[in-house]
BATI-142734 format. One line per field, with one value per atom (N, C-alpha, C): residue number from 1; residue in three letters; atom name; x, y, z. Coordinates in pm, 1 decimal. Example, Ala and Ser with C-alpha at 12.3 -4.5 7.8 and 13.67 -1.06 7.14 Angstrom:
BEGIN
num (1;1;1;2;2;2)
residu (ala;ala;ala;ser;ser;ser)
atome (N;CA;C;N;CA;C)
x (1319.0;1230.0;1320.0;1285.0;1367.0;1290.0)
y (-569.0;-450.0;-330.0;-225.0;-106.0;3.0)
z (780.0;780.0;780.0;708.0;714.0;787.0)
//
This chain:
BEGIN
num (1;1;1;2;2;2;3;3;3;4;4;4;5;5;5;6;6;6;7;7;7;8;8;8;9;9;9;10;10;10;11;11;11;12;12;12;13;13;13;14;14;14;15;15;15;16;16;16;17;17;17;18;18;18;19;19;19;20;20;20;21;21;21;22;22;22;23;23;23;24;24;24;25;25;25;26;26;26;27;27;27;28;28;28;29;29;29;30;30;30;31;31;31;32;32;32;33;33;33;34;34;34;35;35;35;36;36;36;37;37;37;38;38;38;39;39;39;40;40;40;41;41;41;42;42;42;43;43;43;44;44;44;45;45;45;46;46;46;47;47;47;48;48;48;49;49;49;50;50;50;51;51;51;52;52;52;53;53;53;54;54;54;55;55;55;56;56;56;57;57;57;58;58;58;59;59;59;60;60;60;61;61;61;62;62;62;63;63;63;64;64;64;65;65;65;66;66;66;67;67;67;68;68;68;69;69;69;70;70;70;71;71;71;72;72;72;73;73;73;74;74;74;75;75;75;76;76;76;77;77;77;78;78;78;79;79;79;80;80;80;81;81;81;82;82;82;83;83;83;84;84;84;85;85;85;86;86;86;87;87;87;88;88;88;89;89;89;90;90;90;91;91;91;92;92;92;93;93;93;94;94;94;95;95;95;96;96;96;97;97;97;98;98;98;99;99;99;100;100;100;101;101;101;102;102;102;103;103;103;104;104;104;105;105;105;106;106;106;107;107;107;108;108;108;109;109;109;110;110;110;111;111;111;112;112;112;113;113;113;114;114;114;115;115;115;116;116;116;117;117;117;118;118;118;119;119;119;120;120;120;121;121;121;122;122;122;123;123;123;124;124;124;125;125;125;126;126;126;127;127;127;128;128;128;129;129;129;130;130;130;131;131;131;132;132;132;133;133;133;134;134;134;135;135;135;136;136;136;137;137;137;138;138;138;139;139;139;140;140;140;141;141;141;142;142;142;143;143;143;144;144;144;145;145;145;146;146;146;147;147;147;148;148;148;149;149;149;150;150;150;151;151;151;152;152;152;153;153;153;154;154;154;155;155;155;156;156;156;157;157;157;158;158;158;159;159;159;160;160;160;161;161;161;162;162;162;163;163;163;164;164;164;165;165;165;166;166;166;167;167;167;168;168;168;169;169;169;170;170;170;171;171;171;172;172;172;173;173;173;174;174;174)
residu (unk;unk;unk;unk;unk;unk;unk;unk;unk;unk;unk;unk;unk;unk;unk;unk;unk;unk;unk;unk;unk;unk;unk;unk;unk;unk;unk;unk;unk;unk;unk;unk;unk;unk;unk;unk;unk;unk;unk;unk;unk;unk;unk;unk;unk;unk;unk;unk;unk;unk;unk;unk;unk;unk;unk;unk;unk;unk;unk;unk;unk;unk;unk;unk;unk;unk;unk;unk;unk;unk;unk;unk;unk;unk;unk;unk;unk;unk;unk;unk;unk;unk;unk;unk;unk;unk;unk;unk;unk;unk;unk;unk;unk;unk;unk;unk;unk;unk;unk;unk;unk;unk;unk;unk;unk;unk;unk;unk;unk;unk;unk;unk;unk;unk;unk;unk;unk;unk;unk;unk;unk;unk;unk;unk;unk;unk;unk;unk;unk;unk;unk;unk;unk;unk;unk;unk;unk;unk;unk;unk;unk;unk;unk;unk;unk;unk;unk;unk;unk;unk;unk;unk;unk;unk;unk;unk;unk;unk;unk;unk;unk;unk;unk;unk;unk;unk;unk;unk;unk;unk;unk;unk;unk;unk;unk;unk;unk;unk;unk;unk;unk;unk;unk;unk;unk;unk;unk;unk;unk;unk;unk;unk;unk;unk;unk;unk;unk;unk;unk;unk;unk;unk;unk;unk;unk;unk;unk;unk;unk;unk;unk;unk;unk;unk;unk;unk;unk;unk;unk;unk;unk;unk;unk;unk;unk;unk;unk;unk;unk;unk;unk;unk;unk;unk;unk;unk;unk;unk;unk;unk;unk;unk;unk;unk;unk;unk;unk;unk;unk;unk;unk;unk;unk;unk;unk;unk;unk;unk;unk;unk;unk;unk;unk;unk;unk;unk;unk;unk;unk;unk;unk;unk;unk;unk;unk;unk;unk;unk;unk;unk;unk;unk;unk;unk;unk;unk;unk;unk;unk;unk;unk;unk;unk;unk;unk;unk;unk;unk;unk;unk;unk;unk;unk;unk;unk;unk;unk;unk;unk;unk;unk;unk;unk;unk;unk;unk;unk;unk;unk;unk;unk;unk;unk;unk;unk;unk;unk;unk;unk;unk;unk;unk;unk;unk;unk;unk;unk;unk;unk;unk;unk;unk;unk;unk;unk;unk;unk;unk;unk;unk;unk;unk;unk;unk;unk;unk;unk;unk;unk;unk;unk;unk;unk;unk;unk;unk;unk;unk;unk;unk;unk;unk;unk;unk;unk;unk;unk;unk;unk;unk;unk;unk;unk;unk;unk;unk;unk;unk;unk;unk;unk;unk;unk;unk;unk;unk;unk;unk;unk;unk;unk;unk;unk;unk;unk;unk;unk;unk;unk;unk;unk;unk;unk;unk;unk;unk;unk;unk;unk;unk;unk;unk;unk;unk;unk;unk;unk;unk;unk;unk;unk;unk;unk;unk;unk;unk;unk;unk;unk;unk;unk;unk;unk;unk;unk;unk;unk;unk;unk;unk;unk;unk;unk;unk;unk;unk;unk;unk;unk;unk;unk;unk;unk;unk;unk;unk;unk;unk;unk;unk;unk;unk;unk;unk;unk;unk;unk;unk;unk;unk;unk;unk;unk;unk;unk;unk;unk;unk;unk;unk;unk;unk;unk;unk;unk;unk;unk;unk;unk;unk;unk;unk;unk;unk;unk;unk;unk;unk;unk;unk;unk;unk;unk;unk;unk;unk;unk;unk;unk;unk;unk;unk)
atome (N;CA;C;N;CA;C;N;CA;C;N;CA;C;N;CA;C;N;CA;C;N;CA;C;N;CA;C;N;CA;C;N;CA;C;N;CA;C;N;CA;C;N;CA;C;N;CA;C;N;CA;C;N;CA;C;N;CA;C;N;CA;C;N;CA;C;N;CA;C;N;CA;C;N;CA;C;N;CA;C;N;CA;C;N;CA;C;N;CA;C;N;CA;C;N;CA;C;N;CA;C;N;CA;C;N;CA;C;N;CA;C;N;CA;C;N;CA;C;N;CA;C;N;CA;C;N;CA;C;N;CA;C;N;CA;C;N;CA;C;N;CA;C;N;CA;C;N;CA;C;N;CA;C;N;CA;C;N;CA;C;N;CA;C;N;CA;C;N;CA;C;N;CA;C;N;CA;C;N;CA;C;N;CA;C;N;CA;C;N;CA;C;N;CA;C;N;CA;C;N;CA;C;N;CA;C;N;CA;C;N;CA;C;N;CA;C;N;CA;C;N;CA;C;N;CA;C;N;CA;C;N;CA;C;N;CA;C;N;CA;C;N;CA;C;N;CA;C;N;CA;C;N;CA;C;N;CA;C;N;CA;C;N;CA;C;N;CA;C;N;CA;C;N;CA;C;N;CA;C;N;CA;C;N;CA;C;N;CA;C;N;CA;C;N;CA;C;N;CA;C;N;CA;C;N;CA;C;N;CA;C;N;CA;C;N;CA;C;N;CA;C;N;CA;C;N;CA;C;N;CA;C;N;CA;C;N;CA;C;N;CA;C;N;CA;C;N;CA;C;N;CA;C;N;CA;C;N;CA;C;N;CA;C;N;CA;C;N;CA;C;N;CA;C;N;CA;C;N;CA;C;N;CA;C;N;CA;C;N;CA;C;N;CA;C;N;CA;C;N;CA;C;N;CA;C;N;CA;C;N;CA;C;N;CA;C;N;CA;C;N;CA;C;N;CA;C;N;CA;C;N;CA;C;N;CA;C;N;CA;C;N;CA;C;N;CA;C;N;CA;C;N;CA;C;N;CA;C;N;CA;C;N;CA;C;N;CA;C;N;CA;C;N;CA;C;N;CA;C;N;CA;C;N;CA;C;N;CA;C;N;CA;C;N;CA;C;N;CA;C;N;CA;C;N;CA;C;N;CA;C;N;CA;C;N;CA;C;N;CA;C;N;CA;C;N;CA;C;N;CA;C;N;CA;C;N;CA;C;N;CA;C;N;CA;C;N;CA;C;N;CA;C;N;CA;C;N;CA;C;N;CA;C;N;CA;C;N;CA;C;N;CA;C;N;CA;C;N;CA;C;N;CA;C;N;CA;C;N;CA;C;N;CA;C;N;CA;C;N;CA;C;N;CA;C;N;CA;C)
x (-2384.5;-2447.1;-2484.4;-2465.3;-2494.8;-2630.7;-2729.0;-2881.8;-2897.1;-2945.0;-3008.5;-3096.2;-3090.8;-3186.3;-3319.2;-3426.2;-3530.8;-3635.7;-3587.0;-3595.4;-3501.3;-3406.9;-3302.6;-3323.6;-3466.2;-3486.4;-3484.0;-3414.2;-3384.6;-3516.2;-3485.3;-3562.5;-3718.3;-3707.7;-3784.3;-3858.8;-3828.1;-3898.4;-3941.1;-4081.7;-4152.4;-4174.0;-4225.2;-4233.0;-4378.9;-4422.3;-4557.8;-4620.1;-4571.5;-4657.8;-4707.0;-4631.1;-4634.7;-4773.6;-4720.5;-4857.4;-4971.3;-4975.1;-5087.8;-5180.6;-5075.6;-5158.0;-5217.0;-5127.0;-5151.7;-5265.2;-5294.3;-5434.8;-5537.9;-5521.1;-5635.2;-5729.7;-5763.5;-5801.5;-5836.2;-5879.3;-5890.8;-5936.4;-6028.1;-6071.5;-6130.2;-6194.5;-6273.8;-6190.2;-6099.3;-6052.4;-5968.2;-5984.1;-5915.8;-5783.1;-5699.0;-5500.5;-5469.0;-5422.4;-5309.7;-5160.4;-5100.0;-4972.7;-4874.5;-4803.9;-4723.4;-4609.5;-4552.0;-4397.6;-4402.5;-4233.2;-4242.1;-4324.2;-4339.7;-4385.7;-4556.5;-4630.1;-4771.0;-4817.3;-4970.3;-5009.6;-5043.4;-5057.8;-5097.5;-5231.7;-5296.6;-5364.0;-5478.9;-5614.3;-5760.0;-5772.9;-5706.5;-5731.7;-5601.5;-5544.0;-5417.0;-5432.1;-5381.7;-5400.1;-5243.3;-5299.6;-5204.5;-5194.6;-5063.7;-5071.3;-4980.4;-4907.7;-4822.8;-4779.1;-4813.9;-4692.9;-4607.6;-4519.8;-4384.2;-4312.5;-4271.2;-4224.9;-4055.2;-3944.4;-3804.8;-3772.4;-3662.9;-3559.9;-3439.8;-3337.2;-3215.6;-3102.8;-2959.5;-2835.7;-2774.7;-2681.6;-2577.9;-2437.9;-2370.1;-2264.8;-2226.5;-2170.7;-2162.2;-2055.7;-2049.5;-1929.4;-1809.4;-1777.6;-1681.5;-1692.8;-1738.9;-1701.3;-1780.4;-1875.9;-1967.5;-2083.0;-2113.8;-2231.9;-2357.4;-2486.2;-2570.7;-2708.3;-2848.0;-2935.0;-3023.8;-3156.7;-3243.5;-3394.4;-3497.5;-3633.2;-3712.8;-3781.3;-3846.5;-3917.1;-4061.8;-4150.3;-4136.7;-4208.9;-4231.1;-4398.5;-4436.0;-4592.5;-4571.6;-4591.4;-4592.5;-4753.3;-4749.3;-4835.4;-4870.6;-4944.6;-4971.7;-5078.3;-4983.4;-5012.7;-5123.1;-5235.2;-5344.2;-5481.1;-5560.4;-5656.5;-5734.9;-5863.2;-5953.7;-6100.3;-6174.8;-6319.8;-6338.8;-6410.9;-6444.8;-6410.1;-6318.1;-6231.2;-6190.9;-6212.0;-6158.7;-6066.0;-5974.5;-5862.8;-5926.8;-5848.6;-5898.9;-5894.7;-6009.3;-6008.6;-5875.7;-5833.9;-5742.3;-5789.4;-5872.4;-5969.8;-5932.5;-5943.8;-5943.0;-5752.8;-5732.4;-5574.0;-5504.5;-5565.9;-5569.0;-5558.2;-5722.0;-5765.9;-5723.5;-5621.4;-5542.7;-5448.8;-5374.8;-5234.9;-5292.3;-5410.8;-5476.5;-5507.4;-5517.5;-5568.0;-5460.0;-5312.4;-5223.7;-5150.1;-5158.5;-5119.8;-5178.6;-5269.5;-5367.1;-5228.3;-5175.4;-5071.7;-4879.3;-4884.6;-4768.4;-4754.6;-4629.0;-4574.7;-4549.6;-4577.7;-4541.7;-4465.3;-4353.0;-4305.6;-4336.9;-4395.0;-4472.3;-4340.4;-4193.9;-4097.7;-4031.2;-4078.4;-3980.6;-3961.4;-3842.4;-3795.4;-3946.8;-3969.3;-4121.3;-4033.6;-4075.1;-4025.6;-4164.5;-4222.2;-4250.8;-4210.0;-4289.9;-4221.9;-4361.5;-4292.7;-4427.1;-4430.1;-4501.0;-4480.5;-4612.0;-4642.0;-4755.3;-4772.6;-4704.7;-4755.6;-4609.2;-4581.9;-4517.8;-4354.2;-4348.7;-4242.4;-4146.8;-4030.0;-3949.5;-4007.7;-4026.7;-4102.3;-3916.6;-4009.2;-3861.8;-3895.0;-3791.4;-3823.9;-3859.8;-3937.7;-3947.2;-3980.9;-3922.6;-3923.4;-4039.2;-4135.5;-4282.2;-4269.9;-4311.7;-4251.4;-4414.1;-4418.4;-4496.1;-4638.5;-4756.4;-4901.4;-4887.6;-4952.5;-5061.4;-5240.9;-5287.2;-5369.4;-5464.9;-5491.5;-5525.1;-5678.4;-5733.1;-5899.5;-5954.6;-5929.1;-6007.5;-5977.6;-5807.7;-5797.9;-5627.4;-5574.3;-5437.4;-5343.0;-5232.8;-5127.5;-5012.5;-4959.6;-4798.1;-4742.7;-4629.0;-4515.7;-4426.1;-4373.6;-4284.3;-4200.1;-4071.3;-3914.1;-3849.1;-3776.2;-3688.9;-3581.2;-3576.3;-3466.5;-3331.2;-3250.3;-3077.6;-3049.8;-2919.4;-2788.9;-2737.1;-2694.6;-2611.2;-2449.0;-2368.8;-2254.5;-2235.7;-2327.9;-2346.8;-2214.5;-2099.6;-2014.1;-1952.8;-1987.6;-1995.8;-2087.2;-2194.1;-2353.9;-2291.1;-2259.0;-2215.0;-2132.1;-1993.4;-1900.5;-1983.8;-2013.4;-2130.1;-2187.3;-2236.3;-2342.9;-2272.6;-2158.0;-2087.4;-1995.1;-1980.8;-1909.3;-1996.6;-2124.6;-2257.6;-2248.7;-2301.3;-2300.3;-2178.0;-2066.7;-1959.0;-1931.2;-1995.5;-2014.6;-2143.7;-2219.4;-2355.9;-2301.3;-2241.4;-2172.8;-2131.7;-1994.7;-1888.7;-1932.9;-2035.6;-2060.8;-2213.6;-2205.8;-2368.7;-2281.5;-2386.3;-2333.6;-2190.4;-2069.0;-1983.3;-1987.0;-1925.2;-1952.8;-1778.1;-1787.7;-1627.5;-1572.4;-1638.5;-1630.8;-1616.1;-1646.0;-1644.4;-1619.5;-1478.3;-1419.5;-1352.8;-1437.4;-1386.6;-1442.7;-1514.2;-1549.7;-1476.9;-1406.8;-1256.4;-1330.8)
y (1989.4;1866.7;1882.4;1781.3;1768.0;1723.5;1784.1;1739.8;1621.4;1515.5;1503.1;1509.2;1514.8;1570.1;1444.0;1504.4;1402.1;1326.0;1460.7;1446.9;1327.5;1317.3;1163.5;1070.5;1011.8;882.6;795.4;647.5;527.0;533.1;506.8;501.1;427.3;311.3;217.6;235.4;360.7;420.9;520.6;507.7;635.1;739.5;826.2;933.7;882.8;988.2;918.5;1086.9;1202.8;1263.9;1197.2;1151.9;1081.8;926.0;865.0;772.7;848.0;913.3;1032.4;1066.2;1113.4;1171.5;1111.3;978.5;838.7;765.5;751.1;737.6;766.8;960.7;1045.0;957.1;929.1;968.1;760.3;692.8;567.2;536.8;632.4;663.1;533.6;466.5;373.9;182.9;205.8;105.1;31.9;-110.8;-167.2;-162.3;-111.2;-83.7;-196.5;-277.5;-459.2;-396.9;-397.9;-424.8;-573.2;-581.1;-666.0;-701.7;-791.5;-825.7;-937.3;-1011.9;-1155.9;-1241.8;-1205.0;-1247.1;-1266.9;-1212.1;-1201.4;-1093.4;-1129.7;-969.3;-993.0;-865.6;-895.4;-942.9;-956.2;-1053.4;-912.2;-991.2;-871.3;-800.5;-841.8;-753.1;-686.1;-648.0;-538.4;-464.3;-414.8;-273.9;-174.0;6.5;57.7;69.3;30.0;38.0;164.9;223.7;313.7;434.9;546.0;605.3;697.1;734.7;798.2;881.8;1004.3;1118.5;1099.4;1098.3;1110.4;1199.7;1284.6;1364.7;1310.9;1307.0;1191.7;1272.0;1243.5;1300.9;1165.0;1191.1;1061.6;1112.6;971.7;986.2;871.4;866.3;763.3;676.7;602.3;486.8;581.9;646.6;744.3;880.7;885.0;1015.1;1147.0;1106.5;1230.4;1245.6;1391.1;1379.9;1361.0;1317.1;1315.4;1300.8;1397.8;1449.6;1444.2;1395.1;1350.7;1321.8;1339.1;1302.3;1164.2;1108.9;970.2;984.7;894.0;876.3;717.7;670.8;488.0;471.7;375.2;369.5;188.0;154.2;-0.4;-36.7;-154.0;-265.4;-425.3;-401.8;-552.6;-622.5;-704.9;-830.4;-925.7;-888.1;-990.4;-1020.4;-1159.8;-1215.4;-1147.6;-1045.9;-978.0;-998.3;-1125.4;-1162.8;-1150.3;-1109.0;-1117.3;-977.1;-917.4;-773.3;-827.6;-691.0;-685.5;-593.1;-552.5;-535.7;-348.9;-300.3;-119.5;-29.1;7.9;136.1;235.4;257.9;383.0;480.3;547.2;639.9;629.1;529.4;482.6;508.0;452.9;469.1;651.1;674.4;831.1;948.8;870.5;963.4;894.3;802.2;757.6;875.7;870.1;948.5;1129.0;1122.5;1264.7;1340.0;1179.3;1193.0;1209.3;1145.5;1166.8;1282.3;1392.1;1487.2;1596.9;1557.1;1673.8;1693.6;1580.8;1556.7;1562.9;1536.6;1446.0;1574.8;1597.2;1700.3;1630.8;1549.9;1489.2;1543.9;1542.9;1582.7;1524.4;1501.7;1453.5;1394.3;1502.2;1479.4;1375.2;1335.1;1211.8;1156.0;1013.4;860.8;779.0;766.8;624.9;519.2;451.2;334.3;232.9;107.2;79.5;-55.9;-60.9;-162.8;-248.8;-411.5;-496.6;-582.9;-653.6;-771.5;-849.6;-1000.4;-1020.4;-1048.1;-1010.9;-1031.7;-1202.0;-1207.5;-1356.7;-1310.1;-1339.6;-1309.8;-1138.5;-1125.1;-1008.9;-878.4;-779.5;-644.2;-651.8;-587.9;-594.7;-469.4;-411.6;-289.1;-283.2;-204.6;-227.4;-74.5;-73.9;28.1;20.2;104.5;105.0;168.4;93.7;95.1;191.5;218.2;321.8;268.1;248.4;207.1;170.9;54.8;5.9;-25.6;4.4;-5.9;-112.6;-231.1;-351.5;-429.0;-452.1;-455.9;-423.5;-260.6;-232.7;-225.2;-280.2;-259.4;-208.9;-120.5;-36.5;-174.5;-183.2;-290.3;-197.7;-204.9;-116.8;-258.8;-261.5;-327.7;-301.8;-346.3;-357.0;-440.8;-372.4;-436.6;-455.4;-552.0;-523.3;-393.6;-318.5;-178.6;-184.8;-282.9;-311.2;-249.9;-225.2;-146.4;-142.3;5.6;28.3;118.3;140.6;217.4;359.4;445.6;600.3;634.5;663.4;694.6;600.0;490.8;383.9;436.9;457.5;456.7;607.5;670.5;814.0;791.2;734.7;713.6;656.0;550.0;489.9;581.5;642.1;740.1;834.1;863.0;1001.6;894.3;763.5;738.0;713.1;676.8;606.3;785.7;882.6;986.9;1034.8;986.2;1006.9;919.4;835.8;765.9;779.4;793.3;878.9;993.5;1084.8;1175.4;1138.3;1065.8;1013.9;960.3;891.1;778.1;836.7;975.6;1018.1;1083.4;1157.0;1165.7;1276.4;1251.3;1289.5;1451.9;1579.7;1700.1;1709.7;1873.4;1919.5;1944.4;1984.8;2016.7;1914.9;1772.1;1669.2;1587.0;1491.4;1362.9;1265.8;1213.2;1139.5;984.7;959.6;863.5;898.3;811.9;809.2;674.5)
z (6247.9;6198.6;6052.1;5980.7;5810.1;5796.8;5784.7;5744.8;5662.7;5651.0;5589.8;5546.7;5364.3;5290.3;5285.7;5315.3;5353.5;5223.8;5084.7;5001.0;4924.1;4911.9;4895.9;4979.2;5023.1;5055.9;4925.2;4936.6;4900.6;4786.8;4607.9;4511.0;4558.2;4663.4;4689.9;4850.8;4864.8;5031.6;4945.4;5052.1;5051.6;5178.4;5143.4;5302.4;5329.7;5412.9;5473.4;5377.6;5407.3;5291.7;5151.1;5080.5;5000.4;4943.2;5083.1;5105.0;5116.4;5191.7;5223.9;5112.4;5057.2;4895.5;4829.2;4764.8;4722.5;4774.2;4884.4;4976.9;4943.6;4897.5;4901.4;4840.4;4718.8;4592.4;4644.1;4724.1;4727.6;4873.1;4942.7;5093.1;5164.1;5028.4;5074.0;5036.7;5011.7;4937.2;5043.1;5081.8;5182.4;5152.1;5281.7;5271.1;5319.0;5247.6;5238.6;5272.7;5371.6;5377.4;5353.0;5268.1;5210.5;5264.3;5351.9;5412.0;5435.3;5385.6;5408.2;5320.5;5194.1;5108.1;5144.3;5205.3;5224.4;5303.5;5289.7;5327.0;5491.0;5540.7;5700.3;5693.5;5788.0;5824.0;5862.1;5803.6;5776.1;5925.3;6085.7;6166.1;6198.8;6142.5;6186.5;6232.7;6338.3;6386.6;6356.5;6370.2;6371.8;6527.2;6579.6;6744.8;6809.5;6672.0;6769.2;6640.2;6633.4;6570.6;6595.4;6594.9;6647.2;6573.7;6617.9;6518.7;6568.6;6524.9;6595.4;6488.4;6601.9;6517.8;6607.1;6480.4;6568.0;6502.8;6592.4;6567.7;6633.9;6494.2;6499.3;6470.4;6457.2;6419.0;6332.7;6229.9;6174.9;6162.9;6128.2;6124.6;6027.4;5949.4;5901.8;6003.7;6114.4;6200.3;6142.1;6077.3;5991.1;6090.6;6138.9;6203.1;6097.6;6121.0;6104.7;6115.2;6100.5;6184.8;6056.2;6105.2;6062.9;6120.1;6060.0;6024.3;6049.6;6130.8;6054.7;6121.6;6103.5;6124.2;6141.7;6223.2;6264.9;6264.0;6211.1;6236.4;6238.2;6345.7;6419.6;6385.7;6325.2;6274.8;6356.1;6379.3;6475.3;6414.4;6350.2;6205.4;6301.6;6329.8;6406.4;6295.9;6344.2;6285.6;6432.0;6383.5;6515.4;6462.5;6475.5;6426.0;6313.4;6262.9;6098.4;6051.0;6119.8;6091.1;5930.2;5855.3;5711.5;5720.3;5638.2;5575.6;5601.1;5737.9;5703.8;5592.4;5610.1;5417.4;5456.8;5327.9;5370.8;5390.8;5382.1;5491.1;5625.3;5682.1;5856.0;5890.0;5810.5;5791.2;5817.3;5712.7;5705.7;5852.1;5877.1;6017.8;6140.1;6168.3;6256.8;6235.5;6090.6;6115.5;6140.9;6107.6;6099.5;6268.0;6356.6;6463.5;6598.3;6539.5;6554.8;6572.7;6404.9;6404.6;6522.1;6555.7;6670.3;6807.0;6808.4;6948.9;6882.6;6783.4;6743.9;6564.9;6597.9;6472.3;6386.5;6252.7;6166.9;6069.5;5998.7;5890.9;5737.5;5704.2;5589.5;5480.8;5480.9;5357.7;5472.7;5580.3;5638.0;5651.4;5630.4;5629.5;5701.2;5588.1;5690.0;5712.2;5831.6;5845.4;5969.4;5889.8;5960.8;6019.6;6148.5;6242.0;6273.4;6169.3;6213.6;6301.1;6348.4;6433.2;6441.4;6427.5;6465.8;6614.2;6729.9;6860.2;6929.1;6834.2;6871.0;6851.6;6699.9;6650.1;6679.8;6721.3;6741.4;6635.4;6657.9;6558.3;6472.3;6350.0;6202.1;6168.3;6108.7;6053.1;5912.4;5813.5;5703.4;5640.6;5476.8;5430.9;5315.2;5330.7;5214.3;5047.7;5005.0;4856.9;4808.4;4679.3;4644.6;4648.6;4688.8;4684.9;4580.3;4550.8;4398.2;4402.8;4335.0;4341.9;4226.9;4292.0;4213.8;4240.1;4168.5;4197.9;4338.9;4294.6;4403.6;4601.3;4563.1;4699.9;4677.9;4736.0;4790.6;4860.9;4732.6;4849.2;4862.5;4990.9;4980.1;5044.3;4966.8;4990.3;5076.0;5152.7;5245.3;5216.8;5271.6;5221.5;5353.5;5407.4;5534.4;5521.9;5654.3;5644.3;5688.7;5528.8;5630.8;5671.9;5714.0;5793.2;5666.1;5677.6;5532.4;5636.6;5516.8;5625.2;5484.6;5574.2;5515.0;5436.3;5466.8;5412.2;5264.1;5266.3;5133.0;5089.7;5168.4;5017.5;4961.5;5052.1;4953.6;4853.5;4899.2;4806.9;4660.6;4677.2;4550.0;4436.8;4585.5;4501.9;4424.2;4435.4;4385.5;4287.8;4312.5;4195.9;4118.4;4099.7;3986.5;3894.3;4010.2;3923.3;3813.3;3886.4;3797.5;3649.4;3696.6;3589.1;3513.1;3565.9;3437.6;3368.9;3436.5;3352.6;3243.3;3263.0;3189.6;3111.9;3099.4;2955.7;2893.3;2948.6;2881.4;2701.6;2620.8;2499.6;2514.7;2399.7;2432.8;2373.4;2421.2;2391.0;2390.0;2351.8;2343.1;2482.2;2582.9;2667.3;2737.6;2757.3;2835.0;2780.9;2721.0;2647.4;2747.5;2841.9;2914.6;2843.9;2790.2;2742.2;2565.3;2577.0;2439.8;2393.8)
//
């Protein structure tokens, strides 16, 4: 099986180590999740989180084995519930780890739903932090076909190469 590297998550995903850290330093500051062009709603709960290690196969016949983490969101209005500090946030995933092996460098992905509508998957973009309260953004998580995003990827690099400044050693850009 070909690892993936957990470190080459998507410019616009983050890991959950990552959030983690980003968190630290803002314990008390209400966490806004962002999807669908608005934020969830002041009683959200975290209802589930989930460690997978998965082996695939991909649409080009490449095996591949991997990392993620899922932390499910249930987009609810719960009494005059405010928006949880990331503190509370924290010692959920903290409270978690006591049962549940987390890999910190691994694919976050979370899964929202407000209770009605079908749960979506979504990929968390880097924390901001804006008067006083932590928003992470959430993006929907397409279907991509692995063996294209590689190809891409190895042609973009080939082309950063190619058109970076020209040396004696490298005249591909004439």
């Amino acid at each position: 099986m070909n690892a993936i590297d957990n470190g080459k998550i998507q410019e616009d995903d983050i890991s959950l180590g990552l959030l983690l850290n980003t968190l630290d330093g803002e314990r008390d500051a209400p966490l806004v999740f962002h999807y669908d062009g608005r934020p969830v709603k002041s009683g959200y709960h975290v209802t589930e989180v989930k460690a997978g290690q998965f082996s695939a196969l991909d649409c080009g016949a490449n095996p591949e084995a991997w990392t993620e983490i899922f932390i499910q969101l249930w987009d609810i209005d719960e009494g005059d519930r405010t928006h949880m500090p990331a503190g509370k946030f924290q010692a959920i995933i903290r409270k978690v780890t006591d049962h549940v092996q987390l890999d910190g460098s691994a694919k976050l992905t979370f899964e929202v739903s407000d209770g009605v509508r079908p749960m979506q998957l979504y990929c968390a973009a880097m924390p901001i932090l804006s008067a006083g309260t932590v928003h992470v953004s959430l993006s929907p998580r397409p279907a991509s076909c692995k063996p294209r995003d590689r190809w891409l990827a190895e042609e973009n690099s080939k082309a950063a190469a190619c058109c970076g400044p020209r040396t004696a050693t490298r005249g591909c850009c004439a």
